[in-house]
C-alpha positions in Angstrom: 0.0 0.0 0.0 3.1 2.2 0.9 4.1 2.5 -2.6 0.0 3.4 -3.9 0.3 6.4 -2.1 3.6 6.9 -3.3 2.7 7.1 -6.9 -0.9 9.4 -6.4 1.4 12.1 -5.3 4.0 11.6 -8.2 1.0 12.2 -10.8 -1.4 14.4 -9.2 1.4 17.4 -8.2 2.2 18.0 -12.2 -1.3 17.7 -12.8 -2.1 20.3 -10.2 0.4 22.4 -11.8 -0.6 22.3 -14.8 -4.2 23.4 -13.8 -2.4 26.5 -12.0 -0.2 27.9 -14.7 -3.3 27.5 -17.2 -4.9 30.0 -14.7 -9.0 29.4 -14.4 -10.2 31.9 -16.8 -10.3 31.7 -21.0 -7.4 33.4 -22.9 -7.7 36.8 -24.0 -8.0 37.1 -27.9 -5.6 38.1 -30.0 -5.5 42.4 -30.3 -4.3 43.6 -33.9 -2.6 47.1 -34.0 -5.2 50.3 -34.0 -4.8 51.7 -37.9 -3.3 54.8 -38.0 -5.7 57.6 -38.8 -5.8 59.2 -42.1 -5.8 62.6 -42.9 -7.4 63.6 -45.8 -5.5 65.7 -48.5 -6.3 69.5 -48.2 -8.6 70.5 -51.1 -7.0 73.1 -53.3 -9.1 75.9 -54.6 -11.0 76.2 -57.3 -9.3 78.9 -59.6 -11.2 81.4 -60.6 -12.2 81.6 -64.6 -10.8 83.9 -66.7 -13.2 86.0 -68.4 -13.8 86.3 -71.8 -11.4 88.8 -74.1 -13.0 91.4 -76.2 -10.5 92.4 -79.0 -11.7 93.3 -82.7 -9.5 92.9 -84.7 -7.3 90.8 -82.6 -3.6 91.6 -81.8 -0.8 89.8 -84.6 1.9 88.2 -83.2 3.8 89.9 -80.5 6.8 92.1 -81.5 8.3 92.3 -78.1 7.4 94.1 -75.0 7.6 97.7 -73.7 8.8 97.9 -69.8 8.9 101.6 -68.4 9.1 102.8 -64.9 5.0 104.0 -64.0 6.0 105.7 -61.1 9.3 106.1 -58.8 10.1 106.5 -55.3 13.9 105.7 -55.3 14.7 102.4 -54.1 10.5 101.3 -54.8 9.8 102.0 -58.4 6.2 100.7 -59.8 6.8 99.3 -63.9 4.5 99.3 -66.3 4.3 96.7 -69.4 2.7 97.0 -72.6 3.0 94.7 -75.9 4.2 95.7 -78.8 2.6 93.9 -82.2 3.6 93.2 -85.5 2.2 95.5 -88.5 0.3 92.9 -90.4 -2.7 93.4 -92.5 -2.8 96.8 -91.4 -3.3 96.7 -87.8 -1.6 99.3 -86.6 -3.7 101.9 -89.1 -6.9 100.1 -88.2 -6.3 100.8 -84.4 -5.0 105.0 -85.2 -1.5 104.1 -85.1 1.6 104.4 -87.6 4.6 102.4 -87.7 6.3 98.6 -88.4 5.6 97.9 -84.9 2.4 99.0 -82.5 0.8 98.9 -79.1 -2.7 96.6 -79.1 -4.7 99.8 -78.4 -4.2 103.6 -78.0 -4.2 104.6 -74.3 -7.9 105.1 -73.6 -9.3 102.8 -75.9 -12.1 100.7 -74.4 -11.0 97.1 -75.8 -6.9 98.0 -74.7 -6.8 96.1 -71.7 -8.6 93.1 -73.3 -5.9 93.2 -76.1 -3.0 93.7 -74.2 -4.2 90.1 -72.1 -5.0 88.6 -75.6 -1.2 89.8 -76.4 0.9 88.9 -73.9 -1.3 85.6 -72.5 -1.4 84.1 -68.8 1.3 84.2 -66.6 2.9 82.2 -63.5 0.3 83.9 -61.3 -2.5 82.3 -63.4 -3.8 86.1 -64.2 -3.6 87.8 -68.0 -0.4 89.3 -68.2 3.6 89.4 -68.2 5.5 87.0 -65.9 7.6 89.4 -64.0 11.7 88.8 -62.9 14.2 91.1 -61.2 17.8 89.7 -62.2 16.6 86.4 -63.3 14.6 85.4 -60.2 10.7 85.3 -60.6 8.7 88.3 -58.8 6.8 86.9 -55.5 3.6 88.1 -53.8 5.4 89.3 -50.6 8.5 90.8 -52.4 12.1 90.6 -51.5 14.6 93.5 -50.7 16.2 93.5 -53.6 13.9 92.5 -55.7 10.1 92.2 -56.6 6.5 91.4 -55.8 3.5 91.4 -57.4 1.0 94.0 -58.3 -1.9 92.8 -56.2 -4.7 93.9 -58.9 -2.8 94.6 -62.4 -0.4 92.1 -63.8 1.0 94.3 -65.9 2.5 96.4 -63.4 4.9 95.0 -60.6 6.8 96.6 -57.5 11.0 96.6 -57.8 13.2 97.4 -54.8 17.1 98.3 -55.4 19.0 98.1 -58.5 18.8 95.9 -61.1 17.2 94.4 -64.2 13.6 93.9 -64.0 11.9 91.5 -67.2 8.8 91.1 -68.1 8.0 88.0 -70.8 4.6 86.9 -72.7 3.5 83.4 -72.5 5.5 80.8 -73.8 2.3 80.0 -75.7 1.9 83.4 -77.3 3.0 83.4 -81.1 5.8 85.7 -81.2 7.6 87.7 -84.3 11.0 88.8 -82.7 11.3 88.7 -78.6 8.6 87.9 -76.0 10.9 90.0 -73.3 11.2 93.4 -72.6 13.7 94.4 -70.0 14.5 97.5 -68.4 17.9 98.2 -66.2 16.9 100.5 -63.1 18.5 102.1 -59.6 17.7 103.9 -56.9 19.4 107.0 -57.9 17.5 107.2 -61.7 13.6 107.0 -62.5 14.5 106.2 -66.1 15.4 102.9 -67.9 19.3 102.9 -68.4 
């Protein structure tokens, strides 16, 4: 009988152990990683349209491109842009003007600004107009010292600060008879191009 008892405690202790590292309750289930949230790209605005160009006749292919200082306060000077067209058919006589070459419009003329778009095309701002740079390096909307920034209503005029060469170029898209540039050298101690 000795050795009966012997040999219940020999298979009932790992038995009991087993029960107590099992534990009494059911496992947990597995837990898979919480997905990261996802931010949704944000939407870009809707540009606005351009609105239709009233020209008649409409502007021949662009000679080159008139820059001029508008108005001058030493180291801030405002310029001014205006295409210059090619003589054909005409044009310039139909519109009151002489010459080989010719602005869209006379100053003054109703349909001018819609010409001078029609002339020069859309530029990096999306608006009608020149694309503006002051020694090679595009024209900003908050402006650099020296340098330039944006008209905030008329493309065709842009702020310069300091000295140096300010450009104003037609679309690449714009048919084009001799140069789509115009350029204009200024400082702070002339109003005039040099």
């Amino acid at each position: 009988m000795k050795t009966r008892r012997q040999a219940v405690p020999s298979v009932a202790v790992p038995a009991l152990i087993a029960i107590i590292s099992c534990g009494g309750s059911s496992p947990s289930p597995p837990t898979s990683p919480t997905p990261a949230p996802t931010v949704a790209p944000t939407p870009q605005p809707t540009p606005t349209p351009l609105a239709p160009l009233t020209c008649d006749p409409t502007p021949p292919p662009l000679h080159g491109v008139k820059v001029k200082v508008h108005s001058d306060s030493g180291f801030r000077k405002t310029m001014d842009s205006r295409p210059l067209v090619v003589d054909i058919d005409n044009y310039c006589q139909r519109t009151g003007q002489d010459g080989y070459f010719c602005f869209t419009r006379l100053e003054g003329d109703p349909q001018q600004a819609d010409c001078d778009r029609m002339a020069m095309g859309i530029a990096d701002t999306g608006r009608y107009g020149p694309t503006w740079t002051f020694d090679d390096v595009p024209c900003t909307d908050d402006g650099s010292e020296p340098g330039c920034y944006h008209h905030p209503s008329n493309q065709f005029l842009v702020i310069a600060k300091g000295d140096g060469s300010v450009q104003a170029c037609a679309a690449e898209d714009i048919p084009v008879n001799d140069s789509r540039c115009g350029s204009c050298r200024i400082s702070e101690t002339s109003g005039e191009c040099q």
